[in-house]
N, CA, C and O atoms as CSV, one atom per row, in Angstrom:
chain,resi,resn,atom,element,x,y,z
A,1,UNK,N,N,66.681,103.826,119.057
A,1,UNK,CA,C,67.970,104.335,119.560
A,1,UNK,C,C,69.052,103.261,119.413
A,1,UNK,O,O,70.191,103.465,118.995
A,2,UNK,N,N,68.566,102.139,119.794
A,2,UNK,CA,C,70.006,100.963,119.727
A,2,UNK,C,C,70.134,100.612,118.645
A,2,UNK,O,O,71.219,100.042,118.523
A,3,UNK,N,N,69.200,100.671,117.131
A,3,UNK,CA,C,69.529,100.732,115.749
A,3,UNK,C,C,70.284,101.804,115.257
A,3,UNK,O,O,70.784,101.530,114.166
A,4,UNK,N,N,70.561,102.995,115.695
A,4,UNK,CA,C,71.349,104.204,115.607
A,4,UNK,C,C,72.399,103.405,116.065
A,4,UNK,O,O,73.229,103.000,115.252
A,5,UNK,N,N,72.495,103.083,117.392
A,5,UNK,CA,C,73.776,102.490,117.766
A,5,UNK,C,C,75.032,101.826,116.829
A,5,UNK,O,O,76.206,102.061,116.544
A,6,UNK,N,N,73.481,100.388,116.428
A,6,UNK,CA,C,74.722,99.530,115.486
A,6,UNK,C,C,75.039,99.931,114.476
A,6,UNK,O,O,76.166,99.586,114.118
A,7,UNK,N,N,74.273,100.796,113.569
A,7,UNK,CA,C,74.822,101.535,112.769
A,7,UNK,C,C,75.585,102.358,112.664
A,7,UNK,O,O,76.334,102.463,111.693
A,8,UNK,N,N,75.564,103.163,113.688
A,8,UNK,CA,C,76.828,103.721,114.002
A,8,UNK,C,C,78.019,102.955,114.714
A,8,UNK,O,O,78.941,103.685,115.077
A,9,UNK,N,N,78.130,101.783,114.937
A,9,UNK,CA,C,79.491,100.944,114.888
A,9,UNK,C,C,79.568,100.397,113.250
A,9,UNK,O,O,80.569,100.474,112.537
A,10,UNK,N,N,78.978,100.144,113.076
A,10,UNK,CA,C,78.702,99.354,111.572
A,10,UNK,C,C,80.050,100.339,110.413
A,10,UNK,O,O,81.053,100.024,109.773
A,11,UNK,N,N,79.296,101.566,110.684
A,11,UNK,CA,C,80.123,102.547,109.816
A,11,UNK,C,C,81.497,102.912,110.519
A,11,UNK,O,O,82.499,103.115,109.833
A,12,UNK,N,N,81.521,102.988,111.885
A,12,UNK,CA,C,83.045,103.044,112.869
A,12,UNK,C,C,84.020,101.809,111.415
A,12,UNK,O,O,84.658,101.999,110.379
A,13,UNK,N,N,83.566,100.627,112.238
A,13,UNK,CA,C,84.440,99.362,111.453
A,13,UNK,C,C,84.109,99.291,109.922
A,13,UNK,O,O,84.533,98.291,109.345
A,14,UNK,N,N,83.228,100.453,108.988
A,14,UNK,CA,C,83.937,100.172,107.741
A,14,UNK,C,C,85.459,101.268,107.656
A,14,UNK,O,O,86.645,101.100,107.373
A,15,UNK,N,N,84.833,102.089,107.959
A,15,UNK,CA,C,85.675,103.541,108.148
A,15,UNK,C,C,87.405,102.831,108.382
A,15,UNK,O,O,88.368,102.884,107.617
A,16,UNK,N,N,87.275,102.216,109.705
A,16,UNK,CA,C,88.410,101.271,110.130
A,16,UNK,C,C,89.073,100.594,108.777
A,16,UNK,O,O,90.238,100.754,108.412
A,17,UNK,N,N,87.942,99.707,108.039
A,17,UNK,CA,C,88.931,98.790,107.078
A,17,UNK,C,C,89.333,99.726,105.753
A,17,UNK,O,O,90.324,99.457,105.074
A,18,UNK,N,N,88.532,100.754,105.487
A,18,UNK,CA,C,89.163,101.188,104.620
A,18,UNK,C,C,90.340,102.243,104.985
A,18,UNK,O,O,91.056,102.629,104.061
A,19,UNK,N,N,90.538,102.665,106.144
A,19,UNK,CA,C,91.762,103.366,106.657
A,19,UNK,C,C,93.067,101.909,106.481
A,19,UNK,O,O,94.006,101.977,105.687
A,20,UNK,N,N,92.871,100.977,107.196
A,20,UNK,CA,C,93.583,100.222,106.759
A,20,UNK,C,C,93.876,99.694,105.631
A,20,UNK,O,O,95.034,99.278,105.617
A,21,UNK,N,N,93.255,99.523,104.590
A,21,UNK,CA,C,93.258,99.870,103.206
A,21,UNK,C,C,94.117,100.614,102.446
A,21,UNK,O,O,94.891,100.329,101.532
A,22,UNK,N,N,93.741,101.919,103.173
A,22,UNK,CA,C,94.951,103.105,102.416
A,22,UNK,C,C,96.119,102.721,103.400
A,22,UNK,O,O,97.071,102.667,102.622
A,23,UNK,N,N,96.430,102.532,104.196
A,23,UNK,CA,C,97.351,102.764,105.187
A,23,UNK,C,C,98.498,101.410,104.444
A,23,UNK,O,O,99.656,101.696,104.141
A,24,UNK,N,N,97.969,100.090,104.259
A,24,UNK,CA,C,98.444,98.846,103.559
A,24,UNK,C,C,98.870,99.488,101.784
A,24,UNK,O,O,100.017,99.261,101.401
A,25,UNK,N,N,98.243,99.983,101.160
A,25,UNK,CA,C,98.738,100.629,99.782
A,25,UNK,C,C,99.564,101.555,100.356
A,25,UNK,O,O,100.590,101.230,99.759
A,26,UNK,N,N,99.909,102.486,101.079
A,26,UNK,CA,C,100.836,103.623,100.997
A,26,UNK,C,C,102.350,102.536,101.255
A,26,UNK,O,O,103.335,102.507,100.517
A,27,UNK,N,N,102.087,101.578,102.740
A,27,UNK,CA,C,102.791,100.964,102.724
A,27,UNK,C,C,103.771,100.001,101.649
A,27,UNK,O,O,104.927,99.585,101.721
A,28,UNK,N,N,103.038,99.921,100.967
A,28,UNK,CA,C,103.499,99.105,99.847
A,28,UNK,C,C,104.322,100.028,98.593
A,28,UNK,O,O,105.379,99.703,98.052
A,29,UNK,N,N,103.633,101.063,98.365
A,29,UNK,CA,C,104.214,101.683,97.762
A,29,UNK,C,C,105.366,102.463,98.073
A,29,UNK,O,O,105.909,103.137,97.197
């Protein structure tokens, strides 16, 4: 169950950097 856990933060904070990702390119453009 607590390996479900970190994996499921694991994928929260990629999810996160690649929203910020697009969010930094729209900006720019």
């Amino acid at each position: 169950m607590r390996v479900f856990l970190i994996l499921f933060l694991i994928a929260m904070v990629l999810d996160e950097i690649k929203f910020d990702k697009k969010v930094k390119i729209k900006i720019k453009s």
